[in-house]
C-alpha atoms as an extended CHARMM CRD file, in Angstrom:
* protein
*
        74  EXT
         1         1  UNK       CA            -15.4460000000        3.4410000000       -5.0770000000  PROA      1               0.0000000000
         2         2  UNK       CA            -16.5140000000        5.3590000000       -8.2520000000  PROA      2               0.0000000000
         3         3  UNK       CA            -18.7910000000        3.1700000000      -10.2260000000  PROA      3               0.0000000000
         4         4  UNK       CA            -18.6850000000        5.6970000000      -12.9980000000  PROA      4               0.0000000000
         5         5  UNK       CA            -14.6630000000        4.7160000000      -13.2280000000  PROA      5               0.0000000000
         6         6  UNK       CA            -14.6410000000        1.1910000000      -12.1230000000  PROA      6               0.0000000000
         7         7  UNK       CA            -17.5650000000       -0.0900000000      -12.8870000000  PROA      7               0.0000000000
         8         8  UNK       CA            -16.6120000000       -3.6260000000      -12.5820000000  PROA      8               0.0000000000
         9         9  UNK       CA            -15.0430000000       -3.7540000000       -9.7930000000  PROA      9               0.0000000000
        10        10  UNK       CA            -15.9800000000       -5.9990000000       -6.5270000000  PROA      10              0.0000000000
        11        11  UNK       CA            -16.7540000000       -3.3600000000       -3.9400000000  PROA      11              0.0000000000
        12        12  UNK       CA            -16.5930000000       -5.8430000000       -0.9640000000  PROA      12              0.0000000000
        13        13  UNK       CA            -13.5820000000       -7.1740000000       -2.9460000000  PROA      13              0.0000000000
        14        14  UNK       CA            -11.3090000000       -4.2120000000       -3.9970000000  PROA      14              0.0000000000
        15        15  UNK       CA             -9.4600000000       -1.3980000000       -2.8860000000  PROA      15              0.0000000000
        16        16  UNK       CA             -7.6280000000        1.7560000000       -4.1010000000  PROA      16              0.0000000000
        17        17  UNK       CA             -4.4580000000        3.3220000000       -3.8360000000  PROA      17              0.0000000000
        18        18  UNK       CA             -4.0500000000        6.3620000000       -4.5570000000  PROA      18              0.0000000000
        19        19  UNK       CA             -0.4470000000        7.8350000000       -4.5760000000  PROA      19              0.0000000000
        20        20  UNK       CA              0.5300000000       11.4190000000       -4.0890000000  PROA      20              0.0000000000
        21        21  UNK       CA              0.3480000000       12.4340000000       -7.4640000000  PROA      21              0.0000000000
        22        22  UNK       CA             -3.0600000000       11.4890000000       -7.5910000000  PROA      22              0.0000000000
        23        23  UNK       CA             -2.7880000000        8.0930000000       -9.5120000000  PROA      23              0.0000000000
        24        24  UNK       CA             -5.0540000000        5.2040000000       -8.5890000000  PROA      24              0.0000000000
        25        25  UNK       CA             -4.4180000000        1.7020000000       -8.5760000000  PROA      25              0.0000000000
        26        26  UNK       CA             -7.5140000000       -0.3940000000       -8.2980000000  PROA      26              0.0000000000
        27        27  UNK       CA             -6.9230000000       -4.1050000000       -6.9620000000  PROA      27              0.0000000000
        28        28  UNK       CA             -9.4630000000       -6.8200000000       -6.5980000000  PROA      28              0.0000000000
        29        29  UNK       CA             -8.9850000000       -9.6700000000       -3.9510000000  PROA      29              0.0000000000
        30        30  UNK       CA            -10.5080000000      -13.3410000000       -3.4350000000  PROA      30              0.0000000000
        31        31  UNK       CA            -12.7920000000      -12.3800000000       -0.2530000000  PROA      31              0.0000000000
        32        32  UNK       CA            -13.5160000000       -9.5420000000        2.0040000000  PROA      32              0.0000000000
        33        33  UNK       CA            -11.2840000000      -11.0500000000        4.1090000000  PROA      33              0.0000000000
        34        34  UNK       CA             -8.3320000000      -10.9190000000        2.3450000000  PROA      34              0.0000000000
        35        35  UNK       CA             -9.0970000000       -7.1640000000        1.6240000000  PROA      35              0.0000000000
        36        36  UNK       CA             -9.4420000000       -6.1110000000        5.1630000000  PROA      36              0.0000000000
        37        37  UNK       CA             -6.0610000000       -8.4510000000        5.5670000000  PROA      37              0.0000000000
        38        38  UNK       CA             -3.6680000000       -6.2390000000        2.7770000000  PROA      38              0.0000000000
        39        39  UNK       CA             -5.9480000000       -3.1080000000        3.4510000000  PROA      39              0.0000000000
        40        40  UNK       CA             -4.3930000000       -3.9560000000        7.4120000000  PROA      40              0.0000000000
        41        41  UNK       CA             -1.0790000000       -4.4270000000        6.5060000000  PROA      41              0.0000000000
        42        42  UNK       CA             -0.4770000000       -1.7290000000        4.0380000000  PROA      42              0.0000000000
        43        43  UNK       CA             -1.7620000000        0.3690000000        7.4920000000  PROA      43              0.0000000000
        44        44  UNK       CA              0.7780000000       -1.4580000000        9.4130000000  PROA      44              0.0000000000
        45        45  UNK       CA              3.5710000000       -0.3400000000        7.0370000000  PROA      45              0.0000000000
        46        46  UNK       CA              2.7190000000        2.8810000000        6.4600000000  PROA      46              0.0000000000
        47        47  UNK       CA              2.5560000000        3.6080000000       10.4170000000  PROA      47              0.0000000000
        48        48  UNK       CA              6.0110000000        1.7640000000       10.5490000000  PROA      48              0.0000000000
        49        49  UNK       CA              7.5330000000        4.1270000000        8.3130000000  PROA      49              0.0000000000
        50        50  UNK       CA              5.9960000000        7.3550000000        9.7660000000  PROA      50              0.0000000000
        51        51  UNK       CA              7.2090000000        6.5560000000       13.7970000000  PROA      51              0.0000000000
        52        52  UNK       CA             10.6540000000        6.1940000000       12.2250000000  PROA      52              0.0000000000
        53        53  UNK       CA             10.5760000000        9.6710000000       10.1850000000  PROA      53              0.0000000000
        54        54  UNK       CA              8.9540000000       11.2040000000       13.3010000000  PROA      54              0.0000000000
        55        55  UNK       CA             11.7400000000        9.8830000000       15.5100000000  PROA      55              0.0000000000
        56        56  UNK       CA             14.0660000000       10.9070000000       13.5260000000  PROA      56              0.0000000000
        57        57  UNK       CA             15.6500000000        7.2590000000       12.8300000000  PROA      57              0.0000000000
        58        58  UNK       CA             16.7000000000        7.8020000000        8.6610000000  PROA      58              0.0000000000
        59        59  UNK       CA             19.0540000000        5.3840000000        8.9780000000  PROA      59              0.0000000000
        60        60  UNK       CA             16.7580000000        2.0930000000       10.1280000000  PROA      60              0.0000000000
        61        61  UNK       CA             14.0760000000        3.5920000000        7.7990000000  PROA      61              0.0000000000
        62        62  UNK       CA             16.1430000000        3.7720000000        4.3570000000  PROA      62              0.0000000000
        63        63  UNK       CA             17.7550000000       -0.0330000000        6.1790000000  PROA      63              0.0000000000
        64        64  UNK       CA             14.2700000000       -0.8170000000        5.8720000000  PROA      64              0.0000000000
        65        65  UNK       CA             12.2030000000        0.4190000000        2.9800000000  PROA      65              0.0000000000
        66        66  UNK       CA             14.5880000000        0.9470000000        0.7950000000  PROA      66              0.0000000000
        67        67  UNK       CA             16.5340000000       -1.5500000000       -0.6410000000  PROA      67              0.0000000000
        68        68  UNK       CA             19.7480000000       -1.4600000000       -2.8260000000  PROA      68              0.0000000000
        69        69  UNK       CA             19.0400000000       -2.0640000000       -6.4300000000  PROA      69              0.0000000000
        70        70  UNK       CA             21.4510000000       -4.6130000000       -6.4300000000  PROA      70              0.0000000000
        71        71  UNK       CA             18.9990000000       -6.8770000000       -4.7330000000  PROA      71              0.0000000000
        72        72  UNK       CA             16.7040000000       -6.4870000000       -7.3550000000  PROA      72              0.0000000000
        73        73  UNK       CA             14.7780000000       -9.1180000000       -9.3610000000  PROA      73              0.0000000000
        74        74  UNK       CA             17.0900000000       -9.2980000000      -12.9760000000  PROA      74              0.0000000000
């Protein structure tokens, strides 16, 4: 983590992501823990989506990360 550009961030606490246009959203958690815990899942979901697009299943991946905007929060 850049201390230059987020210098108060917990570094035990926080993590980045950065998207493909090279924005970076910094987030700080309660614990370690709970870091390693989203850092995990975020993993889990990204590998999720890239076996379907590999197997060639667009169908069950727009089914399942990407929702109509009619179920959207009003």
């Amino acid at each position: 983590m850049n201390r230059k550009k987020y210098p108060f961030a917990k570094k035990a606490c926080s993590f980045i992501i950065r998207t493909s246009e090279d924005e970076e959203f910094v987030f700080e958690t309660g614990s370690k823990q709970e870091r390693d815990e989203i850092v995990y899942m975020w993993k889990l979901v990204v590998a999720r989506l890239a076996s379907q697009a590999v197997v060639g299943d667009g169908e069950g991946m727009v089914g399942e990360f990407f929702v109509s905007s009619s179920f959207g929060v009003p």
